[in-house]
KEROFI-661486 format. One record per residue (C-alpha): residue number from 1; residue in one letter; z, y, x. Coordinates in nm, 3 decimals, padded with zeros to 5 digits. Example, Ala and Ser with C-alpha at 12.3 -4.5 7.8 and 13.67 -1.06 7.14 Angstrom:
BEGIN
@num 1	residuo A	Z 00.780	Y -00.450	X 01.230
@num 2	residuo S	Z 00.714	Y -00.106	X 01.367
END
This chain:
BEGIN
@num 1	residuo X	Z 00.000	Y 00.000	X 00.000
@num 2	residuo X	Z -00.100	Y 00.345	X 00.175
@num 3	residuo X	Z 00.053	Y 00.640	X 00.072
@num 4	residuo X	Z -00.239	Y 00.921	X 00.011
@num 5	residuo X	Z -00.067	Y 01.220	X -00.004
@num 6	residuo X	Z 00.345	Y 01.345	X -00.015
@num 7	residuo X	Z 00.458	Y 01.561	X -00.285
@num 8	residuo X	Z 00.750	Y 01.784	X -00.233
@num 9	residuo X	Z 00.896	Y 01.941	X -00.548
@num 10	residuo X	Z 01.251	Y 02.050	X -00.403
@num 11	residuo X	Z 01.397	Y 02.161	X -00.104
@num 12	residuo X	Z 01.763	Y 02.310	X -00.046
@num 13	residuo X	Z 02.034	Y 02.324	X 00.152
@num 14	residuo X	Z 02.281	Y 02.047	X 00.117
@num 15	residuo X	Z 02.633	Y 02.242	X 00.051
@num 16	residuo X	Z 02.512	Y 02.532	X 00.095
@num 17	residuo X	Z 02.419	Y 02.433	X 00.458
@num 18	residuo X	Z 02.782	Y 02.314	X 00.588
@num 19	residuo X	Z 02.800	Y 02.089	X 00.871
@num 20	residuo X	Z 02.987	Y 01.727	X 00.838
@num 21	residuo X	Z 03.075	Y 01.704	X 01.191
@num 22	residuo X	Z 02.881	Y 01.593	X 01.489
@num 23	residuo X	Z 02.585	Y 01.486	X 01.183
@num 24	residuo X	Z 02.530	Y 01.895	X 01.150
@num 25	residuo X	Z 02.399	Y 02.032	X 00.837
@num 26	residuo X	Z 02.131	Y 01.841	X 00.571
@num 27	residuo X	Z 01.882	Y 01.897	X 00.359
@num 28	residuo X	Z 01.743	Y 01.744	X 00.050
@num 29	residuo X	Z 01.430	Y 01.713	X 00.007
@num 30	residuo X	Z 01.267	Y 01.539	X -00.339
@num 31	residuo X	Z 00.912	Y 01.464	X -00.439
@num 32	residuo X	Z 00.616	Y 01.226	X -00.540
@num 33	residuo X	Z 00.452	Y 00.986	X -00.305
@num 34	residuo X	Z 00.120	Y 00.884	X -00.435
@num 35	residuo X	Z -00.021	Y 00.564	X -00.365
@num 36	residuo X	Z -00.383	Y 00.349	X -00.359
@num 37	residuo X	Z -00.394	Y 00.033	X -00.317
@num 38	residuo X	Z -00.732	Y -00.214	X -00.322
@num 39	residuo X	Z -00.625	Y -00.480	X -00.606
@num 40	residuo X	Z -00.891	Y -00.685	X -00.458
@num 41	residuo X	Z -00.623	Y -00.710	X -00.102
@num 42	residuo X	Z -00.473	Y -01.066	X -00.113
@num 43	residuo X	Z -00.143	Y -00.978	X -00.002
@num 44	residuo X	Z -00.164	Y -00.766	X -00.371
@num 45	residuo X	Z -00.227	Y -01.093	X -00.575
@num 46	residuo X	Z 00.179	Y -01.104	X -00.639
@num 47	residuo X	Z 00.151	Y -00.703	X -00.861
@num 48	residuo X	Z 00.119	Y -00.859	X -01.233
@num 49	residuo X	Z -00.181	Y -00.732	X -01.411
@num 50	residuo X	Z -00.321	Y -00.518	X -01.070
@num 51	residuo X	Z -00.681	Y -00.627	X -01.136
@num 52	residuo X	Z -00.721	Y -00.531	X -01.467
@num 53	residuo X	Z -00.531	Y -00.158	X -01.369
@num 54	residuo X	Z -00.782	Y 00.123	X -01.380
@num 55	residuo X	Z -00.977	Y 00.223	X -01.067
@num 56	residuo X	Z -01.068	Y 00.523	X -00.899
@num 57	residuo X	Z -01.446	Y 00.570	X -00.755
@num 58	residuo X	Z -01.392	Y 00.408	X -00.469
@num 59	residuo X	Z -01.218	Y 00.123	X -00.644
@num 60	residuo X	Z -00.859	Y 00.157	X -00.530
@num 61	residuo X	Z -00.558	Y 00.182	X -00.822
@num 62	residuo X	Z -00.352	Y 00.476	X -00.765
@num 63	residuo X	Z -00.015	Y 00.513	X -00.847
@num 64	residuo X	Z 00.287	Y 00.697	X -00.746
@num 65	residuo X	Z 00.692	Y 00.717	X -00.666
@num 66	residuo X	Z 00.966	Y 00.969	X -00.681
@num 67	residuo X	Z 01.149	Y 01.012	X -00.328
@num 68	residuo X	Z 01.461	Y 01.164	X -00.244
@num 69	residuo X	Z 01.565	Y 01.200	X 00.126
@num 70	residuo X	Z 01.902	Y 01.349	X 00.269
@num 71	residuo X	Z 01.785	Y 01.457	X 00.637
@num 72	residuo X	Z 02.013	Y 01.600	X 00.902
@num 73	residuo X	Z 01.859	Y 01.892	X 01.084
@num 74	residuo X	Z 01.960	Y 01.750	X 01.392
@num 75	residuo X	Z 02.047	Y 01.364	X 01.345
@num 76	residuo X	Z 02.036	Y 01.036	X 01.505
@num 77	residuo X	Z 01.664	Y 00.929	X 01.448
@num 78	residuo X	Z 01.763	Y 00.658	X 01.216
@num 79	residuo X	Z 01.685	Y 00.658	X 00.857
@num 80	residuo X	Z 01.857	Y 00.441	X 00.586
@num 81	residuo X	Z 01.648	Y 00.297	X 00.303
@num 82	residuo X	Z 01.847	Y 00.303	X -00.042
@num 83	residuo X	Z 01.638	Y 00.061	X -00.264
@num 84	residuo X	Z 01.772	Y 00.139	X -00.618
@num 85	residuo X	Z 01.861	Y -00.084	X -00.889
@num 86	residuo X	Z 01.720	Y 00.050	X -01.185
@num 87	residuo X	Z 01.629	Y 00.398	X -01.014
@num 88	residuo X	Z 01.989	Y 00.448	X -00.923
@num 89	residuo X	Z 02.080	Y 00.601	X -00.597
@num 90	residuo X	Z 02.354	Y 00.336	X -00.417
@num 91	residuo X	Z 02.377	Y 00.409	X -00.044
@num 92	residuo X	Z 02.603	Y 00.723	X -00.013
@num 93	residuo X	Z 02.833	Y 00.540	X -00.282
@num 94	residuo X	Z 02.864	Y 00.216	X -00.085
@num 95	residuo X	Z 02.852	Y 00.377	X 00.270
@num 96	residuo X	Z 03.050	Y 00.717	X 00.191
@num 97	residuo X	Z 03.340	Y 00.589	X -00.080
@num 98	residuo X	Z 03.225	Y 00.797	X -00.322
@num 99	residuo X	Z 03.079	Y 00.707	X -00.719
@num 100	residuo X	Z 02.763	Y 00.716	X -00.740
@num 101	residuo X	Z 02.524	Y 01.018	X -00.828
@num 102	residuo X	Z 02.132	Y 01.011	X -00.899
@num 103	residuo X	Z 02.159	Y 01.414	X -00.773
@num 104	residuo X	Z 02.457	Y 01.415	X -00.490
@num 105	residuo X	Z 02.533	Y 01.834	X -00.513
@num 106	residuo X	Z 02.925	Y 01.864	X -00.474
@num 107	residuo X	Z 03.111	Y 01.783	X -00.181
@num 108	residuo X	Z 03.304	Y 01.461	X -00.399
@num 109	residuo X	Z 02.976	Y 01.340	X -00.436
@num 110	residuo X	Z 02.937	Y 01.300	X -00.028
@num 111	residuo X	Z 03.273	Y 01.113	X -00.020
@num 112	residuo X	Z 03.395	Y 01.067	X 00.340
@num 113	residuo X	Z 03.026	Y 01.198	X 00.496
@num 114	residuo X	Z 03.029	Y 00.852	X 00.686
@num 115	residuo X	Z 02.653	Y 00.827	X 00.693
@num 116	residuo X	Z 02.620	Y 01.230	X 00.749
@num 117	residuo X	Z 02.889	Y 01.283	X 01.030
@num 118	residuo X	Z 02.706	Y 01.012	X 01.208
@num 119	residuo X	Z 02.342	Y 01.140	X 01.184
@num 120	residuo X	Z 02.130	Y 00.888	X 00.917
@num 121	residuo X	Z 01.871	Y 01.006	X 00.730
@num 122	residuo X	Z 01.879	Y 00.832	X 00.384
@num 123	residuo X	Z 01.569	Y 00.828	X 00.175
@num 124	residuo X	Z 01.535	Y 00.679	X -00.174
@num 125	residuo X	Z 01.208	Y 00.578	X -00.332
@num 126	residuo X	Z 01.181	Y 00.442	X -00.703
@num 127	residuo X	Z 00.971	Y 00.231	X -00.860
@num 128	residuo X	Z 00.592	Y 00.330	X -00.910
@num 129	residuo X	Z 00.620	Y 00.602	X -01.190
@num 130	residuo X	Z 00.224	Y 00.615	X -01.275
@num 131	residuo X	Z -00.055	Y 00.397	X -01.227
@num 132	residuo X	Z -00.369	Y 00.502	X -01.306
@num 133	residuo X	Z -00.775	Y 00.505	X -01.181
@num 134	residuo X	Z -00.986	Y 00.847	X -01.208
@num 135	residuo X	Z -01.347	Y 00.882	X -01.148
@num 136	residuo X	Z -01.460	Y 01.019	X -00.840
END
């Protein structure tokens, strides 16, 4: 699956820019990846119904994602994939102590800032939101 083009929708400070410790400040950053695929691929046999999806003119099936990321401005060049369950957001509750939130604003909703203070990037992509074909 190749993403075709990135998407960003929102982009802000996290707490108003405070640092948490040696993980410096974050930012969050949300959007839409958009995706083609060829149905035709074998290794996309397994997608239910991918060959009778709608294709664009040069016969790929688009689609596309919602993405979140929480990047450090200066972190430790490791990124942590949160793969939801049902499009909820579970890494900074597991990881940080803290309940979970599908829009982490306050500082209760960073808990303890374990995966902050030490410099992770933690990204977040949901299930395909759209799948469609266009004409070229």
């Amino acid at each position: 699956m190749a993403v075709t083009r990135l998407e960003v929708t929102r982009r802000e400070p996290v707490l108003g820019g405070a640092p948490f410790g040696v993980g410096g400040a974050y930012e969050k950053i949300e959007g839409v990846l958009h995706f083609a695929i060829d149905p035709r691929a074998r290794c996309h046999e397994p997608i239910a119904d991918v060959g009778l999806a709608p294709r664009n003119g040069r016969g790929l099936v688009e689609s596309s994602a919602d993405f979140s990321l929480l990047r450090p401005l200066a972190g430790n060049g490791r990124l942590l994939l949160d793969v939801p369950n049902r499009g909820r957001k579970i890494a900074l509750g597991m990881f940080n102590s803290t309940p979970r939130s599908n829009d982490p604003t306050s500082r209760e909703d960073f808990g303890n800032g374990f995966l902050m203070r030490h410099g992770y990037t933690v990204a977040r992509s949901a299930g395909s939101r759209t799948c469609r074909g266009a004409t070229a």
